[in-house]
N, C-alpha and C positions, 0 to 999 in steps of 0.2 A: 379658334376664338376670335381671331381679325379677321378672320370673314362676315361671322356672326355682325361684330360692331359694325364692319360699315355697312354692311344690309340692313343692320335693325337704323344707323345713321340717316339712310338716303331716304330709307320708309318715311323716318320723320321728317324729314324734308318734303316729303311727295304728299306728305298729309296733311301740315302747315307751312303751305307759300307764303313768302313773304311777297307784298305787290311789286312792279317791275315798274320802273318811269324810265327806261330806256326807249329814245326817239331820236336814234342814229340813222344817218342816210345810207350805213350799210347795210341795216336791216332792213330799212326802207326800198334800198332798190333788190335785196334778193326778194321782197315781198313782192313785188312789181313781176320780175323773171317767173318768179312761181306762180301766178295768177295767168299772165298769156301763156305760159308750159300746160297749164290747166283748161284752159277753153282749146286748146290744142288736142287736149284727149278726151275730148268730150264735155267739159263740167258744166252747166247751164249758163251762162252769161250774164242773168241777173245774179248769181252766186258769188261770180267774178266780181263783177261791179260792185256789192258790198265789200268786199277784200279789197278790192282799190280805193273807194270812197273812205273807207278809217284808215287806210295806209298813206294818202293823201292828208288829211286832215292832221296825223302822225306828225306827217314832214313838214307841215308847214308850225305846230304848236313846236317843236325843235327848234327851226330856224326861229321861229320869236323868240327863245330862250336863248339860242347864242350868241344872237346878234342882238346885246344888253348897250351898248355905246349908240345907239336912235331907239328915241323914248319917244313915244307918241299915244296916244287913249285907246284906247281896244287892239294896240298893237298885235296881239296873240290872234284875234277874231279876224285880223285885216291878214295876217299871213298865212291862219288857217286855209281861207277863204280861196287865196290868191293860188296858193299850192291846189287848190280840191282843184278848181277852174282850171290855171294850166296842167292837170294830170289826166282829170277826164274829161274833157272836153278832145284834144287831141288824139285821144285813146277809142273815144267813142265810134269813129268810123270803123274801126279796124272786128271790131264787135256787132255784127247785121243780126240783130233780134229784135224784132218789135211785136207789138200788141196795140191791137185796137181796144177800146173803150167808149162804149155804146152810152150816151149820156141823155135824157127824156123827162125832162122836170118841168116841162111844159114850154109852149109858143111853139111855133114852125121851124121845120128843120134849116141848119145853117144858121140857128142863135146860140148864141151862148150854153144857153141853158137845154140845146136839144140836138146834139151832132154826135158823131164822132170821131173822137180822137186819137191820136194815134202816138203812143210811146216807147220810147227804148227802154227797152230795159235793162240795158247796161248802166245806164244814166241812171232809173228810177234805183237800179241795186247800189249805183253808188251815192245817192242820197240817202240811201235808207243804211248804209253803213257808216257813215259821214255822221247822220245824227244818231245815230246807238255809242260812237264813239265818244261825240259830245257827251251822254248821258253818263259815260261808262265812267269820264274824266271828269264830271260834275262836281266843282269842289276842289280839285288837285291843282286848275294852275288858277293866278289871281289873273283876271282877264285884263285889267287894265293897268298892270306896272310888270308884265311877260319880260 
């Protein structure tokens, strides 16, 4: 019969989560460890790069919350910002994946508007995790008293 309870217990747990606002830097760097353990066994490196980009963004909406004693206007945005920058920028070498992008909206080759380009895509996966994180957090912190 106490078996029964906590299995029909955990079910309902497993069926309504409650949300999690934890953005600890322990989580934060075994996220880190797990991501390069992962491009180590193969996993795509734009894939990685999203899992860095919100794990980055993580740690810096964190650090705006702890550090409540320096108040300044978009505090949470300036720390986000600051963690994305130094996590993948530095990170970005160690990741050799690029893609060109073939670009032709008109005028001669070598403009703007008719080259191409040429992207990492570690970088581009951790922008593109970076602001899905934003979207995710839409609402949760007040961006300007963090």
């Amino acid at each position: 019969m106490v078996a029964f309870l906590v299995a029909a217990l955990a079910g309902a747990a497993l069926l309504a989560p409650l949300p999690a606002s934890a953005h600890c830097p322990l989580c934060t760097a075994g996220a880190g460890i797990l991501a390069v353990a992962a491009v180590a066994f193969g996993v795509n490196p734009m894939a990685v790069g999203v899992f860095i980009g919100a794990f980055a963004v993580a740690l810096g909406l964190w650090a705006a919350r702890v550090t409540r004693r320096f108040r300044f206007p978009l505090k949470a945005v300036a720390f986000a910002a600051a963690s994305f920058l130094l996590t993948v920028w530095p990170l970005a070498p160690l990741f050799d994946s690029y893609a060109s992008w073939y670009v032709d909206l008109g005028g001669g080759y070598g403009t703007l508007t008719n080259r191409t380009y040429v992207i990492n895509r570690f970088v581009l996966g951790a922008v593109v995790g970076a602001v899905l994180l934003a979207l995710a957090l839409k609402g949760r912190f007040e961006l300007d008293d963090a």
